[in-house]
N, C-alpha and C positions, 0 to 999 in steps of 0.2 A: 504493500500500500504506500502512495505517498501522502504529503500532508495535505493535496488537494480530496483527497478520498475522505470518505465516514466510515469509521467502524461502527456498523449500528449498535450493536450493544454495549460500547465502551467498557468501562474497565470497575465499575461497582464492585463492592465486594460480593455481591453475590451473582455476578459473572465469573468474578475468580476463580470464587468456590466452585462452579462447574467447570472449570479450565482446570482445577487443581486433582478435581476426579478421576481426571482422561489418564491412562493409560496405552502399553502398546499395546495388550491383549483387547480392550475393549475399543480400543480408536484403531489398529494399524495392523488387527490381523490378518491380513490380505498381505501385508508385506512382510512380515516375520518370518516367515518361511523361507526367502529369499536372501536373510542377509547371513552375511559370514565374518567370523571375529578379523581382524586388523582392516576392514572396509572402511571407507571415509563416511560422512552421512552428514549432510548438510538438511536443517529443519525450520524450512521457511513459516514466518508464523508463528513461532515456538509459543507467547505465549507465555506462564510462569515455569513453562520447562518441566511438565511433568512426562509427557509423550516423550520429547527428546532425553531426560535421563535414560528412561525405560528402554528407549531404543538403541543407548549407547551401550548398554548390557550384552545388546545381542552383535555389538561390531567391537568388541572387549580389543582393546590394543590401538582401535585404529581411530583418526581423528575425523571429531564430534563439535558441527558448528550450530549452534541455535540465532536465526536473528528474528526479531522483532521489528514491526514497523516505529513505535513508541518505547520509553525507556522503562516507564511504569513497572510492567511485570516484569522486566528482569531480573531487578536484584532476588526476586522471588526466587526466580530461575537458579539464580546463581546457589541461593543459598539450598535449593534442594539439588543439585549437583553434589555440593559438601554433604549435606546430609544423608544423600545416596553413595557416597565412598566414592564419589566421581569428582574431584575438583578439576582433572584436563577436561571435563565436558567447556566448551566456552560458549557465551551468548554476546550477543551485539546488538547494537542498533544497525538498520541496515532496510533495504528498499528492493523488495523484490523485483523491479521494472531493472532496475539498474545493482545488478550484484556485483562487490568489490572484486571479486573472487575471479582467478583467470582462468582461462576455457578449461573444462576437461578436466575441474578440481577434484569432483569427489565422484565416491564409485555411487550413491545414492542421496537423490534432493528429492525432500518430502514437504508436504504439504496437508494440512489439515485442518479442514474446514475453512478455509483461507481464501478460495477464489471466488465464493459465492458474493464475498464485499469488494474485488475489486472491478472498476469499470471496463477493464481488458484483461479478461482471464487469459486471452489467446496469448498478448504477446507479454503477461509473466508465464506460461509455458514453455514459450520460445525461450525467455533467459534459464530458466531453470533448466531445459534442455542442453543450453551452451555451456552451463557450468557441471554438465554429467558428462564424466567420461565413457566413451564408445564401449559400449558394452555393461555398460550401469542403470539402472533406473531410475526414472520420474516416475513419483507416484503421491498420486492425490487422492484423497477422500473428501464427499462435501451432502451436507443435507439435503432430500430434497423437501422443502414447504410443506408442496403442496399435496404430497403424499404420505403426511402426518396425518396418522388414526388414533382413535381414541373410543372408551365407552365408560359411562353414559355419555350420549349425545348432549351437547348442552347448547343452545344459540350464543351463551355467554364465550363461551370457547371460539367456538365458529367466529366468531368477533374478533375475539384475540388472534386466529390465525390472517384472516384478511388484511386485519389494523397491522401486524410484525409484515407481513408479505409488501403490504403499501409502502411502509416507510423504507423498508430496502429497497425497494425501487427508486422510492424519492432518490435515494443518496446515492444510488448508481449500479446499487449490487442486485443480483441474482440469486433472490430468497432459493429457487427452485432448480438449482444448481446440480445436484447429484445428477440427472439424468440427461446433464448437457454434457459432462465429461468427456464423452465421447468423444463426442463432436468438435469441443474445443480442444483434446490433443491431437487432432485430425489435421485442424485446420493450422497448430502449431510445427505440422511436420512430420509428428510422429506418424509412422508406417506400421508397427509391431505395437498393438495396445489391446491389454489384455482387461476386459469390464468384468464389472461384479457388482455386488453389491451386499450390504449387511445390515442389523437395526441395532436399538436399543430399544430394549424395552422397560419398562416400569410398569410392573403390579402387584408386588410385594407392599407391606403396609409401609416398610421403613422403605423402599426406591419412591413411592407414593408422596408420601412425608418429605422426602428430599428435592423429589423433581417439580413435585407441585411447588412446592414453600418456597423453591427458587423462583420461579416462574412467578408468583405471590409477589415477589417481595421485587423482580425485575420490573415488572409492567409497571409501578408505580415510583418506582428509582431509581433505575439506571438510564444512561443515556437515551435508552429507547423512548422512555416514558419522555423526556423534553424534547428530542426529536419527533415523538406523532402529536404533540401538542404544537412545537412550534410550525409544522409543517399543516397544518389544521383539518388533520387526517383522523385525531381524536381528544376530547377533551378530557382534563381530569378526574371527572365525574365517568366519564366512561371506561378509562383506566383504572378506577376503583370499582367498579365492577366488574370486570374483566380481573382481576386481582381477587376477589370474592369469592367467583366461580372456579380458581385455580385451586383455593384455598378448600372450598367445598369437596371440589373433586377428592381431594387427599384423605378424606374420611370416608369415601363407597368403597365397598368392604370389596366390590367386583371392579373396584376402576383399574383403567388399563389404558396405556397409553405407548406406543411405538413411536419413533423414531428413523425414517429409510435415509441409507446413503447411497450417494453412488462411488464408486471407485474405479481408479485406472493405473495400472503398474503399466507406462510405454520404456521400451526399451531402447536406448539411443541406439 
């Protein structure tokens, strides 16, 4: 992202806390399989670095670059690096449009959930592409919107998914991203791109309690919530209802709620 782009959900704490959840089993098992100890592995996005520790486990020896668009979550980053027995993991600030990095740096550039907020997913593909060496992979994983399920049905919900899917739009990104993947390593170059896809899901009482109460506590405070108000897509009377219904859902004893991405390992 550069500094003309929005990350719609900014950096609240209870964004974090969903950033600080992600793993590679549960964000990047599509790629695990593929990686091998002393590998390079550059982790666009990173984010407060919980994926990229995870994933420096499985290239054990070899060097591990986390950048972020913003400075915010890194020291996070950093500090769970130390706290995961990895301090060579390193993070940066840094621009995925334009990486420091020269051609053919690392055997694997990841990305996660990352291209859904920029305005040209194609051409950070394209660099992410130039910074893998011949025989390495790009591999991205990204939500898609509009293929979030849920039960009970709620119009309140229904609300909250239209109202998140608008204000991504306002700001440039592609709520509905997972199932462009494709398409957008296509048009990046790649020839060899292997699609898939995976979910998450929540309907245990405590994923309930966790995924709602975020959701709860997002629509009315994080970045999202001033962005659909100031873009006058919703007001805060309607964001505390929509806040409400998240809140409610987390106490049906049958609620359930999925999650679809899409993913693409291309091979340079």
């Amino acid at each position: 992202m550069t500094s003309n782009e929005t990350y719609t959900h900014g950096h609240h704490e209870s964004v974090l806390r969903s950033h600080r959840w992600r793993t590679a089993d549960n964000s990047a098992g599509y790629l695990i399989d593929h990686l091998r100890p002393a590998m390079s592995l550059l982790d666009v996005g990173c984010g407060p670095g919980s994926i990229t520790v995870d994933l420096a486990r499985h290239v054990a020896g070899g060097r591990v670059v986390g950048i972020d668009s913003v400075g915010e979550p890194l020291g996070s980053a950093r500090q769970a690096a130390v706290d995961g027995g990895l301090p060579e993991v390193t993070f940066e600030q840094g621009d995925v449009y334009r990486l420091r990095f020269a051609d053919a740096a690392f055997d694997v550039v990841h990305a996660h959930l990352v291209l859904q907020h920029l305005a040209d997913p194609v051409a950070a593909l394209r660099e992410m592409r130039r910074a893998c060496a011949p025989g390495g992979l790009v591999a991205a994983r990204d939500a898609d919107y509009a293929a979030m399920t849920w039960y009970p049905a709620d119009p309140l919900l229904d609300r909250w998914l239209a109202m998140y899917r608008r204000v991504t739009r306002h700001n440039g990104g592609e709520p509905d991203a997972g199932r462009r993947l494709l398409g957008w390593a296509r048009a990046a170059g790649f020839a060899d791109v292997a699609p898939s896809a995976s979910v998450w899901c929540f309907a245990t009482a405590e994923d309930r309690a966790w995924w709602g109460g975020l959701w709860a506590e997002r629509v009315v405070s994080s970045a999202l919530a001033d962005q659909a108000v100031e873009a006058g897509i919703a007001t805060r009377e309607d964001l505390a209802e929509m806040a409400q219904a998240w809140s409610a859902w987390t106490t049906v004893e049958d609620g359930w709620f999925a999650v679809l991405h899409g993913e693409i390992l291309c091979r340079r």
